[in-house]
N, C-alpha and C positions, 0 to 999 in steps of 0.2 A: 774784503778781509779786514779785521778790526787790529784798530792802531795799538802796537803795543806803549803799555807804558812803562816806564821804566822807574826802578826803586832807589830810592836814596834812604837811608839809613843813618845815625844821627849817636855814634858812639862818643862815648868820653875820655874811653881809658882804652889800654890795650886790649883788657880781657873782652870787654863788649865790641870791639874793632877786628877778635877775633871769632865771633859768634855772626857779624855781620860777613864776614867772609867766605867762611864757611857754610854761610845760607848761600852764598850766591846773588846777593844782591848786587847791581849794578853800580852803584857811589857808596862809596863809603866817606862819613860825611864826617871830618873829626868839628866837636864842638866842645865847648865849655859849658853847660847849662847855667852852673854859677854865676857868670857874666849877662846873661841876659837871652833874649828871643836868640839873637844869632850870637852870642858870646863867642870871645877866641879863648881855643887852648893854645899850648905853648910851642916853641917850635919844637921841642925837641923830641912832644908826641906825635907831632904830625909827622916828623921825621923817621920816627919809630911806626909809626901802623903805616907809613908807605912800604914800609923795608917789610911788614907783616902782607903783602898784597905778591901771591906769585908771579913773577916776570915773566910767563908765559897768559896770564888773566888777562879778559878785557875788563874788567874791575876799574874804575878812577877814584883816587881820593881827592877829594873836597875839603877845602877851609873855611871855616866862618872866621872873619877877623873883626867880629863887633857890631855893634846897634851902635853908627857913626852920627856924632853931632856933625855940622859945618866945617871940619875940617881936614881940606885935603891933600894936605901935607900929612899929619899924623896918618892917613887913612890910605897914602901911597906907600909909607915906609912899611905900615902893617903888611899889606899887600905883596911888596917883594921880598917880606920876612915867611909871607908864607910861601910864594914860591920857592924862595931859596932852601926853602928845606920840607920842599918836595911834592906840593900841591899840583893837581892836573887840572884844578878847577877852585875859584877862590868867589867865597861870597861876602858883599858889603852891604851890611843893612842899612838904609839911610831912614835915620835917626833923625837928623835934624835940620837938613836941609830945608830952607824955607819956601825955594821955590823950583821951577822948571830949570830957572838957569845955574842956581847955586848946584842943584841935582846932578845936570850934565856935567860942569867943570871940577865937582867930587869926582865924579867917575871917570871922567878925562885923563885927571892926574893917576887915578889906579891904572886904570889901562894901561901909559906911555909908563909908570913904573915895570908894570909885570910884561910886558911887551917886549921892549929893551930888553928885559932879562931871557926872558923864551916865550917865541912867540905862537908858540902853540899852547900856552896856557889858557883857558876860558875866563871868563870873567861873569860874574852875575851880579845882576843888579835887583836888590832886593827890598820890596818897600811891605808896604803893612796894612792889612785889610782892616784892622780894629782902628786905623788912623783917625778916627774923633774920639778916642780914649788918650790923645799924645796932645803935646806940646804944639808940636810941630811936624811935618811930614810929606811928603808928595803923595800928591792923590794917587788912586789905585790907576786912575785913568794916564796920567805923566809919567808913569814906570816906562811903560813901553821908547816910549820918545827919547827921556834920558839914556837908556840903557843902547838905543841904534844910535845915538846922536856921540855917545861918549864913546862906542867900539865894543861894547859887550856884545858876548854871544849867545847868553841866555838871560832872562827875566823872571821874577818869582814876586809871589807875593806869600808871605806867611801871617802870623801875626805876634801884636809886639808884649802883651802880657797873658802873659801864662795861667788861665785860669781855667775852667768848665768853658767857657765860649772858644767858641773853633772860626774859621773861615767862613761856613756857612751862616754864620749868627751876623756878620756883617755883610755880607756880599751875596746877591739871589747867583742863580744857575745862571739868565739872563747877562748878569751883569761881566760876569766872570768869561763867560763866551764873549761876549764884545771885548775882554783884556785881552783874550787870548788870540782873535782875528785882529784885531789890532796889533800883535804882537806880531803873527803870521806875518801881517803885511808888509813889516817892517825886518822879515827875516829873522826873527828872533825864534831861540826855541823856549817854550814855555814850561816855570815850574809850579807849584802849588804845593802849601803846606800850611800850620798853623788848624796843628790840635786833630787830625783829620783821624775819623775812627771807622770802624768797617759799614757802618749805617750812613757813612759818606760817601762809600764808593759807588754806588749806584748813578750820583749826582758828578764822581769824579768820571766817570765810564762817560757820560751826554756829553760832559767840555772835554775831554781827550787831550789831558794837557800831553808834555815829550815824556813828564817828571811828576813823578809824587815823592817828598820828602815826609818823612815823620820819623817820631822817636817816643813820644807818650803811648802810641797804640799799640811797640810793641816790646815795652817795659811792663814788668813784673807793676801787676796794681795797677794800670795806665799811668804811672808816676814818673815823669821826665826826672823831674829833682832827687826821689829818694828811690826808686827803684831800677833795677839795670834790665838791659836787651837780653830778651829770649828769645832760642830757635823755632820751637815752637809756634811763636807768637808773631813771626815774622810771615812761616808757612802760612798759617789761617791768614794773614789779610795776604801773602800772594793768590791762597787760593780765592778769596772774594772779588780778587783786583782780573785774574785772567780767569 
């Protein structure tokens, strides 16, 4: 029996948080585009499309709080800003961690932040497949390890500028099954995103990640930045995806 995957979905605003919903997609993932790969919106949207998610759904909202430099203080208070107003699942992109150890002890302190507050919240640890376009970054191979070593429950890789190049342009089918067994091993559930369009899913279908995230493939134009989520657009890649 083939593994289902499951959709995340990558709104901005209420109106698109409400077009995700009413598709059926499994995360509804509030983001900022503005801000960056994983930019944070505010709380008081995330507060707002959790209150849009019926109480009977098995629906989760998700936060992106940032493309993080080294710092994990600002990056724990973010963290329990978004759980406190309403996240089921909180994502931290590390930005600028310089190594395996700075990695773990960033996500240390989000964990024991959103932990304390409720511990059935997820936590993801989120790095960047385009990582020789950055500064700074943990490899795609150190996701895994930071993210069991720190207490997270899921791991992702997307990517960190937003251009014509996707996941696939840095990372083979190869390489991304060794993240994700790797990931397995270590109990983690595995996500994938960074530009993914329907001539990816064939290549997503072989790695069988838990999760696919996107937001350009199913915006009006492929335009994460200037165009918004349609239902339509959502249906044609679940129909390609199952």
């Amino acid at each position: 029996m083939r593994k289902i995957i499951k959709l995340l979905v990558s709104p901005r605003n209420l109106k698109e948080a409400t077009v995700a919903i009413e598709s059926k997609v499994d995360y509804i993932d509030c983001k900022n585009p503005d801000e960056g790969s994983l930019g944070a919106n505010f709380p008081w949207i995330i507060k707002a499309m959790k209150k849009l998610i019926p109480s009977n759904s098995s629906q989760l909202l998700s936060a992106t709080i940032g493309d993080f430099p080294y710092l994990p203080g600002s990056a724990s208070l973010a963290a329990l800003g978004a759980a406190v107003s309403g996240a089921d699942i909180i994502k931290v992109g590390l930005k600028g961690p310089r190594n395996l150890e700075e990695g773990i002890k960033l996500m240390q302190k989000v964990v024991k932040a959103v932990k304390h507050y409720n511990n059935d919240i997820k936590i993801v640890t989120a790095g960047y497949a385009d990582k020789k376009r950055m500064d700074s970054s943990p490899s795609f191979l150190d996701l895994p390890k930071i993210a069991a070593d720190s207490g997270s429950e899921i791991v992702m890789l997307d990517t960190f500028i937003k251009d014509n190049k996707g996941l696939f342009d840095f990372l083979s089918v190869k390489q991304l099954l060794q993240f994700k067994n790797l990931a397995n091993d270590l109990n983690l559930e595995v996500a994938l995103a960074g530009n993914l369009r329907k001539d990816s899913i064939s290549k997503i279908k072989v790695i069988s990640p838990d999760l696919i995230g996107v937001r350009s493939v199913v915006c009006e134009g492929f335009d994460r930045q200037n165009g918004t989520i349609q239902r339509h657009l959502i249906e044609e890649l679940r129909n390609e995806l199952y």
